[in-house]
C-alpha positions as CSV (number, residue, x, y, z in Angstrom):
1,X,100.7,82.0,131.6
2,X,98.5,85.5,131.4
3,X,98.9,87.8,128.6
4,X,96.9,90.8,126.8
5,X,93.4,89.8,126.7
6,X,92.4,89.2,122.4
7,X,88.5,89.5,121.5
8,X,86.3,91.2,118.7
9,X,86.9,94.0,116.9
10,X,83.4,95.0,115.9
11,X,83.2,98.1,113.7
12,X,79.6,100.2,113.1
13,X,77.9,96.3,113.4
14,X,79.3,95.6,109.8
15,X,82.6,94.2,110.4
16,X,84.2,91.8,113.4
17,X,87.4,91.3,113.6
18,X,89.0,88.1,115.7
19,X,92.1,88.6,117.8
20,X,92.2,92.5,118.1
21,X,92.8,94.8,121.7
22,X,91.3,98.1,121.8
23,X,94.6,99.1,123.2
24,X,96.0,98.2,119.6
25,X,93.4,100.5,117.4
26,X,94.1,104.2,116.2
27,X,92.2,106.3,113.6
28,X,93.2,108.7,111.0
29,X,92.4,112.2,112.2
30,X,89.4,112.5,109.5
31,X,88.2,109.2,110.8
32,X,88.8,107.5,106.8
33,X,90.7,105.0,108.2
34,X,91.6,102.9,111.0
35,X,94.4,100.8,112.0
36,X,95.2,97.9,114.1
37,X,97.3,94.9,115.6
38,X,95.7,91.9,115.0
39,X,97.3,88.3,116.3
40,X,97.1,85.9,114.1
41,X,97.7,82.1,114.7
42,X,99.0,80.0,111.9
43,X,98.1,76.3,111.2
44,X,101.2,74.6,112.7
45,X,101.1,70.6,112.6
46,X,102.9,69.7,116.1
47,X,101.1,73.6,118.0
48,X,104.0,73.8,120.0
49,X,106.4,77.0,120.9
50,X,105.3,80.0,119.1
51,X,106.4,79.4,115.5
52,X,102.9,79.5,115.3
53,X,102.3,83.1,116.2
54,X,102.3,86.1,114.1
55,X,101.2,90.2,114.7
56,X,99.5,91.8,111.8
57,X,98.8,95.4,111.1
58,X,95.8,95.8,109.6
59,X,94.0,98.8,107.9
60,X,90.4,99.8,107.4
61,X,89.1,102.3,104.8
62,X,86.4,103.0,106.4
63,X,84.2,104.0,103.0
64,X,83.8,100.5,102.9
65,X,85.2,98.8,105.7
66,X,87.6,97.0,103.3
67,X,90.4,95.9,105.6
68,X,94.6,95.6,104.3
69,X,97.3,94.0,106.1
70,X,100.0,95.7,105.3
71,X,102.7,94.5,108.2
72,X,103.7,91.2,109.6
73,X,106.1,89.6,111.8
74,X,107.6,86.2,112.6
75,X,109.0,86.9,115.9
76,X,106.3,87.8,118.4
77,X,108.5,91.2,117.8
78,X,106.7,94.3,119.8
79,X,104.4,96.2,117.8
80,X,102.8,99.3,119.0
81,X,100.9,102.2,116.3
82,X,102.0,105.4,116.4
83,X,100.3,107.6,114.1
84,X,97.7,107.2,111.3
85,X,97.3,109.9,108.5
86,X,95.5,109.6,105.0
87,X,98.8,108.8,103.4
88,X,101.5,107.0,106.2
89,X,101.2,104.6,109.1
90,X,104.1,105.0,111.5
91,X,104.4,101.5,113.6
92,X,107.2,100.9,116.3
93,X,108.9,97.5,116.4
94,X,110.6,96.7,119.0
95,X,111.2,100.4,119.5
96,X,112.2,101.0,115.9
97,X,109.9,103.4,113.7
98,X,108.9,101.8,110.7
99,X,106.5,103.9,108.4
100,X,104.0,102.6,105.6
101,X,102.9,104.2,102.7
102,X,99.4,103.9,102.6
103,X,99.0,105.0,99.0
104,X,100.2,101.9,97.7
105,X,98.1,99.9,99.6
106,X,96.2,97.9,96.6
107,X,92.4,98.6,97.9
108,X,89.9,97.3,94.7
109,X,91.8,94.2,94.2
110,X,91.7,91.2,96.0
C-alpha cells in the first residue's frame, strides 16, 4: 500500500511535530498562527483495519508555539485547510466547509 508520505513538522528549531505533510500546513496572513493536519494513531489492542486512525487539525500561536487541536475525525474522512485568519479556520471535509472559531480556542490552560 503507498500513501502520503508523514514526517516532522519542525517549527523555528523549537517545536517538532510527528505525523504532519507540508502539503497539510497554512498560515494566517500576519504569520500569528499556523495550522495543520496531523495523523494521529490511537493505541488499538488487536492494530488491525483503521479504527485505529484518526486526522487532527491542529493550531499554533506562534507567540509561543503553544499548539490546539481543535478538529478530529473517526473516519479517515478527507480533510483539506482552506483558510486561516486571526479569528476562523475554514477546513473542508469530505468536500464540506466546516469553519472554527478560533477565539474560543482555550490557549493558557492546559
Amino acid at each position: 500500500m503507498s500513501g502520503p508520505e508523514w514526517g516532522w513538522l519542525t517549527v523555528d528549531e523549537n517545536v517538532e511535530i510527528k505525523s504532519v505533510t507540508p502539503e497539510d500546513v497554512i498560515w494566517s496572513e500576519d504569520s500569528q498562527f499556523m495550522a495543520f493536519v496531523k495523523l494521529h494513531i490511537d493505541d488499538v489492542p488487536n492494530r488491525q483495519g483503521v479504527e485505529g486512525f484518526s486526522f487532527r487539525v491542529g493550531v499554533m500561536r506562534m507567540s509561543d508555539y503553544m499548539v490546539r487541536y481543535c478538529f478530529g475525525n473517526r473516519q479517515l474522512s478527507e480533510l483539506k485547510l482552506q483558510t486561516i485568519t486571526t479569528k476562523s479556520l475554514s477546513v473542508s471535509v469530505n468536500g464540506e466547509l466546516k469553519t472554527i472559531d478560533l477565539g474560543k480556542i482555550e490557549w493558557d490552560s492546559q
